[in-house]
DOZAFI-485495 format. One record per residue: residue in three letters; x negated, y negated, z of N, C-alpha, C in turn. Coordinates in steps of 0.05 Angstrom, whole numbers, plus 32768, in hexadecimal, padded with zeros to 4 digits. Layout:
! DOZAFI-485495
ALAXYZXYZXYZ...
//
This chain:
! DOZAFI-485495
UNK75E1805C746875F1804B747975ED80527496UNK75DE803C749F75E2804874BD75F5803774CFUNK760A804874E67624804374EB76108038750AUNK761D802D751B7616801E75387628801C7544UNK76288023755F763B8025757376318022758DUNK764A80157593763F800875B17649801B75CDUNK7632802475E4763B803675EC763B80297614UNK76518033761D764F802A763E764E803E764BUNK763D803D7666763A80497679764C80467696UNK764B805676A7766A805C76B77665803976CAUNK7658802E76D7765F801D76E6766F800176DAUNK76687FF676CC76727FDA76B676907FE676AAUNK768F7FF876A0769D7FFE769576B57FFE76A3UNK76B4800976B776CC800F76D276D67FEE76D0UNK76C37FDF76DD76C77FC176EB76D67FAF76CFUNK76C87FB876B476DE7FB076A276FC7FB57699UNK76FC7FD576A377187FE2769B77277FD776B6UNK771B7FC776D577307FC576E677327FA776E3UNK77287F9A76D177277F7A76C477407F8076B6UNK773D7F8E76A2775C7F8E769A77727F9E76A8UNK77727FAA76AF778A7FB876C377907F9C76CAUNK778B7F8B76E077927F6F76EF779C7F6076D8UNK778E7F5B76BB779C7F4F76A877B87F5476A1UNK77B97F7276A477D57F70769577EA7F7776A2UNK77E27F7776C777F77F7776DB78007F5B76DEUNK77E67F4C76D877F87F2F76DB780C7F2376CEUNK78167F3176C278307F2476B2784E7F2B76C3UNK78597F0F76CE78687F1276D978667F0076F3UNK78477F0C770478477F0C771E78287F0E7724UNK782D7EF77738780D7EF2773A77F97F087748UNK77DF7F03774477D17F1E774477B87F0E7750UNK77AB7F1D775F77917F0A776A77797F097758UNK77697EF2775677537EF4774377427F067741UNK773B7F14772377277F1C772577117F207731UNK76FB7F34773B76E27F2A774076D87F227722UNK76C27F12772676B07F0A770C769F7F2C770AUNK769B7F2B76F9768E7F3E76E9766A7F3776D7UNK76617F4876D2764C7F3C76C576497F5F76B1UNK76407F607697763E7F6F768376217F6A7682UNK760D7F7B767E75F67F7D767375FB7F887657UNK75F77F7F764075FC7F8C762775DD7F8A761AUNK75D07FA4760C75C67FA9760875C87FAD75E0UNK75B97F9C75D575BE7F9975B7759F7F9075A9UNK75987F93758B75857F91757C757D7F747584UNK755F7F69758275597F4D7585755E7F4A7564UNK75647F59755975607F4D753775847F447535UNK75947F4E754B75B27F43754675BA7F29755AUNK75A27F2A756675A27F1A758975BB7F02757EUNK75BC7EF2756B75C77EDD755D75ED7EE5755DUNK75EC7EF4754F76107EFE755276147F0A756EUNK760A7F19758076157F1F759076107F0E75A8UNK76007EFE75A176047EDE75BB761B7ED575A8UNK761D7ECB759676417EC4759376567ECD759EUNK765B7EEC7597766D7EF9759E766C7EFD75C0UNK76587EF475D976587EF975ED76637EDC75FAUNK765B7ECB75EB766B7EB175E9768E7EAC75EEUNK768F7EB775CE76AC7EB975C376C17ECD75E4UNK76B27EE775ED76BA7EF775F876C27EEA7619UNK76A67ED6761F76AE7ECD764076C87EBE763BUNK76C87EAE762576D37E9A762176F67EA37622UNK76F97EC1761277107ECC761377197EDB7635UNK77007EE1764476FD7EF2765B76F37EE57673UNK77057EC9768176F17EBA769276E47ECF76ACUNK76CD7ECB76B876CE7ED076CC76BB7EF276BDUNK76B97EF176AB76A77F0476A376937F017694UNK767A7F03769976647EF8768976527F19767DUNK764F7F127665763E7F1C765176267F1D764EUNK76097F25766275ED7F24765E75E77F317647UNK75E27F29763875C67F39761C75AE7F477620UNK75A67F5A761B758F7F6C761D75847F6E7604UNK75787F5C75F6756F7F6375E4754F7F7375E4UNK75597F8575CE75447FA475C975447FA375ADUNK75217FA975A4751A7FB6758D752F7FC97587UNK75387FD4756975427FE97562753A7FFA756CUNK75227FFF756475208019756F752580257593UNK751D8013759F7525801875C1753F801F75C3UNK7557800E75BB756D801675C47575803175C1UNK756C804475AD7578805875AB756B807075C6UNK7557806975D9754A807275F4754C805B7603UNK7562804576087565803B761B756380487639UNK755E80397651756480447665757C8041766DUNK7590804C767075AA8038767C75AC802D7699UNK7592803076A27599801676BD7597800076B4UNK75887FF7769275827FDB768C759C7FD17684UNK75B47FE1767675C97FC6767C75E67FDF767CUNK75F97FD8767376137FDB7676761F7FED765CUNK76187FDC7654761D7FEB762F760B7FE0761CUNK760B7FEC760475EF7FED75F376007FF975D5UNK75EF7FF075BC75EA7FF975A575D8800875A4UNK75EC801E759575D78037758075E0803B7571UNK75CA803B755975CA8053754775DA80657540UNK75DB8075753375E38092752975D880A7752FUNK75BE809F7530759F80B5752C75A780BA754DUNK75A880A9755975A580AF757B75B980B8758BUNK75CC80BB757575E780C4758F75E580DE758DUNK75D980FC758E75D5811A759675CD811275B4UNK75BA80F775B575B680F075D175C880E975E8UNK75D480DF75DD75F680D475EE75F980DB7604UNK760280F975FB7604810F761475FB8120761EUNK75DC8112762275CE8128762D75C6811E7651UNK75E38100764F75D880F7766E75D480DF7673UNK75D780D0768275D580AD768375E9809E767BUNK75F880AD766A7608809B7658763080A9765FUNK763F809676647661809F7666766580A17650UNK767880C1764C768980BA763576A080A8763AUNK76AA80A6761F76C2808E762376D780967626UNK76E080B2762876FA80C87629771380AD7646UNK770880B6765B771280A77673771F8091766EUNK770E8082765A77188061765A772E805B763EUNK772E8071762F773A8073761B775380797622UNK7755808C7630776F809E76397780809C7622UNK779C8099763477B0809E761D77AC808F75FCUNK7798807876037796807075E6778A807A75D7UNK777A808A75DE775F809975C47766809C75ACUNK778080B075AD778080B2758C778680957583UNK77968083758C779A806F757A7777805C7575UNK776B805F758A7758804E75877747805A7573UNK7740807775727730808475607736807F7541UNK7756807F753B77578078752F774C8063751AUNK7746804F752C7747803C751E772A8037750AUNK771E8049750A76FF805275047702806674F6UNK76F6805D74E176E9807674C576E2808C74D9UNK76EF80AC74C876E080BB74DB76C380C374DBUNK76C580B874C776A580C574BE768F80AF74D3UNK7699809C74D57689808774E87689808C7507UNK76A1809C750976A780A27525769580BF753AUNK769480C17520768F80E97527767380EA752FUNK766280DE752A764780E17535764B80E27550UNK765A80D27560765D80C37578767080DA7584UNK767980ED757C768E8100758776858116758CUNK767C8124759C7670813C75A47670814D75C1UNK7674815C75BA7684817075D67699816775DAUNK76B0816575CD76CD815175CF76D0814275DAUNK76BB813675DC76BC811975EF76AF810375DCUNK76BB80E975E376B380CD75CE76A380C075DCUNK767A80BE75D0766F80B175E9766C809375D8UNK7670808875BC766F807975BA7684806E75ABUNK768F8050759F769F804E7587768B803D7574UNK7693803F75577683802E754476848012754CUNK766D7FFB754C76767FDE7546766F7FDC7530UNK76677FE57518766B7FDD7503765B7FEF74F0UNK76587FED74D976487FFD74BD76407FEF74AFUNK76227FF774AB760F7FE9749876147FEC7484UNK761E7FE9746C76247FF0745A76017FF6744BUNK75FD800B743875E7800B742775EA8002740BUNK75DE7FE5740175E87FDF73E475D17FD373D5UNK75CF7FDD73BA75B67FDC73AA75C07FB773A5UNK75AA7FAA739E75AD7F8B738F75977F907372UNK75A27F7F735F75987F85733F75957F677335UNK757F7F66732F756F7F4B7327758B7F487306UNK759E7F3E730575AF7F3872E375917F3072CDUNK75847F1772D6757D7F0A72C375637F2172B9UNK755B7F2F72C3754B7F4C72B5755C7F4F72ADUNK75767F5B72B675877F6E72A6758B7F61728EUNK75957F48728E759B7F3A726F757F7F397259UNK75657F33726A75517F32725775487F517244UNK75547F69725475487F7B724B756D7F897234UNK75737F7B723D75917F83722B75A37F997239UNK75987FA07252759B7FBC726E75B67FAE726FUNK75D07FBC726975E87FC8727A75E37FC57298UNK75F47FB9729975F77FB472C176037FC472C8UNK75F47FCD72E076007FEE72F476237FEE72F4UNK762C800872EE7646800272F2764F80187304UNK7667801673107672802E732C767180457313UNK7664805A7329766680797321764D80807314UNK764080687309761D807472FF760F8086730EUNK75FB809772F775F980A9730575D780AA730EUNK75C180BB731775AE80BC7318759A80B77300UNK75AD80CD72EB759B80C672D1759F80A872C6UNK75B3809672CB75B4808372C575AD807272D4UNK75A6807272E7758F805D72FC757B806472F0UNK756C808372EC754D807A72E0754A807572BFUNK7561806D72A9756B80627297756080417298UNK7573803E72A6756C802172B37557801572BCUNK754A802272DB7531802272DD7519801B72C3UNK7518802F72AC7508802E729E750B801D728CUNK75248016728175267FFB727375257FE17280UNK751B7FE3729D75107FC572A074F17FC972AAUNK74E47FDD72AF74CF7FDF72B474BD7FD772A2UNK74A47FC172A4748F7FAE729374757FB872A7UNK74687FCC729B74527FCC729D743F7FB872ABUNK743C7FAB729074297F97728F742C7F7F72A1UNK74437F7B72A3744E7F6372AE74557F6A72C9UNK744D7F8172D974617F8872F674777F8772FEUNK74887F8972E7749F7F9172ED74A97F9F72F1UNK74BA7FAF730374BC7FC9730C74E57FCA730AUNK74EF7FE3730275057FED72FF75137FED731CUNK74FB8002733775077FFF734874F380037361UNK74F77FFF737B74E17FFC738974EB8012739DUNK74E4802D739A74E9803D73B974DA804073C7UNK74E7804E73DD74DE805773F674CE803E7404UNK74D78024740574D38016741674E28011742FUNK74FE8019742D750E8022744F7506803D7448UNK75038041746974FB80617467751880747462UNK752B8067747175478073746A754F807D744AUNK7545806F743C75508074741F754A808D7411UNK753B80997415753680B67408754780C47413UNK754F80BC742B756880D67438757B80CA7433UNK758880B6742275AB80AF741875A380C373FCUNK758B80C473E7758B80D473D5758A80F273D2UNK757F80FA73EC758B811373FC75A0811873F9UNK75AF810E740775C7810E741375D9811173F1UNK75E480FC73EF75E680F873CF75E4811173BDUNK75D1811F73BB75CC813373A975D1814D73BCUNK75E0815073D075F1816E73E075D4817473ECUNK75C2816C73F875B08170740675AC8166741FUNK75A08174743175A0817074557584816D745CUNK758081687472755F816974827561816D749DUNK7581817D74A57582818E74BB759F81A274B6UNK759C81B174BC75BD81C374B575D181BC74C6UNK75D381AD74DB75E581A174E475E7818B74F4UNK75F5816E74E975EE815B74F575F0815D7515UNK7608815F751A760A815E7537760081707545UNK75F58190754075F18199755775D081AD753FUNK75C081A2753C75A981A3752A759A81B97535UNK759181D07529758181E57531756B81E87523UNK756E81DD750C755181DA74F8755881D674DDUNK753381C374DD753981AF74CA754381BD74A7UNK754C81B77495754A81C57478754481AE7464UNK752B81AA746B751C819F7458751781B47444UNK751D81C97440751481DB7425752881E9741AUNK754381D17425756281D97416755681D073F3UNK755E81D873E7755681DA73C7756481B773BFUNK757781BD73C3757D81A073C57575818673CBUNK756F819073E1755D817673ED7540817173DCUNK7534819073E17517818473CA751D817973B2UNK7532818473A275318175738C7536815E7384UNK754A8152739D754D813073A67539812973AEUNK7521812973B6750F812673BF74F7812073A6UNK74F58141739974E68134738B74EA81277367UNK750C8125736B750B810C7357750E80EE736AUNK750D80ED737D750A80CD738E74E880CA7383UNK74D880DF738974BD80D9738974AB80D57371UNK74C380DB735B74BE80E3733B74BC80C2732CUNK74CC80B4734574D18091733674B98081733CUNK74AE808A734F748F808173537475808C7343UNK747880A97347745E80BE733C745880CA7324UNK747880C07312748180CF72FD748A80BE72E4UNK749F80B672E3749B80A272E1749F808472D8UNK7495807872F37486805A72FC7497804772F1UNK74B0805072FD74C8803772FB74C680287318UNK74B28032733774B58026734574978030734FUNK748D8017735F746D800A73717477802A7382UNK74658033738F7462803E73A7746C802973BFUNK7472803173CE7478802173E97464800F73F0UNK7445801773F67436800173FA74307FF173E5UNK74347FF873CB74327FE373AF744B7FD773BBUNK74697FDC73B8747C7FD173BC74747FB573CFUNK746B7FB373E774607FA373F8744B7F9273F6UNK74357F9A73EA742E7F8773DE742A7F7F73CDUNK743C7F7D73B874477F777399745C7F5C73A5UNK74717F6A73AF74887F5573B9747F7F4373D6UNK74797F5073E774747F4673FC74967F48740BUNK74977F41742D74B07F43743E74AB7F5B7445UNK74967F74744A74A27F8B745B74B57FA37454UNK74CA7FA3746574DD7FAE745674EE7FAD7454UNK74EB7F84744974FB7F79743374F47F797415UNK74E27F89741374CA7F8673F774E47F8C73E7UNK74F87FA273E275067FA173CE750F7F8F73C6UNK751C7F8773E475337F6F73DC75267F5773CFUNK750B7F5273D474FD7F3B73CA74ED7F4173B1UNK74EE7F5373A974E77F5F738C74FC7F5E737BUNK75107F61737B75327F52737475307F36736DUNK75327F24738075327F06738675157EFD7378UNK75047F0A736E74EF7EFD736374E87F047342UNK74F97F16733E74F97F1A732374E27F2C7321UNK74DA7F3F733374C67F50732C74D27F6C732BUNK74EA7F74733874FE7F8B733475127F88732FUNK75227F9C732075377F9A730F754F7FA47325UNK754B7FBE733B755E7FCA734A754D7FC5736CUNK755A7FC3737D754F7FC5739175647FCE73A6
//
């Protein structure tokens, strides 16, 4: 699951927090207009679609303040420059970067509200973003990670549909009762996101650094981890409930949508 948060730097940020100050003196008694404002926001071109809505939705709630888009490859945003906009999306992977410079924490603008605002966020989603007791980012949302299962294999092969709490040995159970040789059908298609070998890490009490937030070296040869590792590698090499990654791709075709379209085509059973 990777968590995303949107992070601001000291100038915008100010000119927004004195946007509202003037908002909520005006009740009562008149207050002189705002200056207009302008936001450079910095976000994925693959989300460009929802967050031109929401910048929409936002002038529309905020006159007199306008919302520019920066759209950036994934990967850039997490080495943005911050002279290119105001605030920006990252990652998980990129916030040890946070505070190493360029970037405000949000401590100042939170003030007396922090704990309630922190609140309002899983901690586990929050905490990446929290370091040296200061908050440089908050979550906008969580990817959730979730397998999809072709039924009509499942019904042809007489396979029990996945149920909560299954375990490893019963994924490669499964796996192998829909896997067809002959016919290319495959049980399950890994290591086509590169992310996925490290949720089965993870999963089985294994690491690939001894500490997230403040990392001194890697433990790729935690015992744990290898052995998550090499039963991930055992469904390909061992055995052959799932294509290798480049079979995966061009068996299904989409990249790395190959699972999801090895699902939808009736050529994999789990994806």
């Amino acid at each position: 699951m990777q968590r995303r948060s949107g992070v601001c730097r000291p100038p915008v940020l100010g000119a927004v927090a004195a946007v509202l100050v003037l908002f909520v003196c005006a009740c009562g008694r008149a207050t002189p207009t705002p200056p207009a404002a302008t936001i450079r926001f910095a976000c994925s071109d693959e989300d460009l679609g929802y967050y031109d809505q929401m910048a929409h939705t936002f002038a529309e709630q905020h006159p007199g303040v306008t919302v520019t888009l920066v759209p950036k490859r994934p990967a850039a945003l997490g080495a943005i420059d911050p002279r290119e906009c105001d605030a920006f999306i990252v990652g998980d992977s990129s916030a040890p970067r946070l505070a190493q410079g360029g970037v405000a924490s949000l401590e100042s603008w939170l003030g007396e509200h922090a704990a309630a605002v922190k609140a309002d966020f899983y901690s586990t989603a929050l905490a990446p973003f929290v370091r040296d007791g200061k908050t440089w980012a908050v979550p906008t949302g969580i990817d959730p990670v979730v397998m999809f299962y072709n039924k009509t294999l499942f019904d042809e092969r007489g396979t029990p549909y996945p149920a909560p709490g299954w375990t490893w040995d019963d994924f490669l159970q499964i796996a192998r009762s829909l896997r067809r040789g002959g016919s290319g059908v495959y049980g399950y298609a890994a290591g086509v996101w590169p992310d996925e070998a490290l949720l089965f890490v993870l999963q089985h009490g294994g690491n690939i650094v001894d500490d997230w937030q403040n990392p001194t070296r890697a433990t790729f040869d935690d015992p744990a981890t290898v052995e998550a590792m090499e039963w991930y590698a055992e469904l390909m090499y061992r055995h052959d409930v799932s294509p290798n990654p480049d079979e995966a791709r061009a068996f299904f075709g989409g990249g790395r949508q190959a699972a999801y379209n090895g699902v939808l085509q009736g050529k994999e059973g789990v994806g």
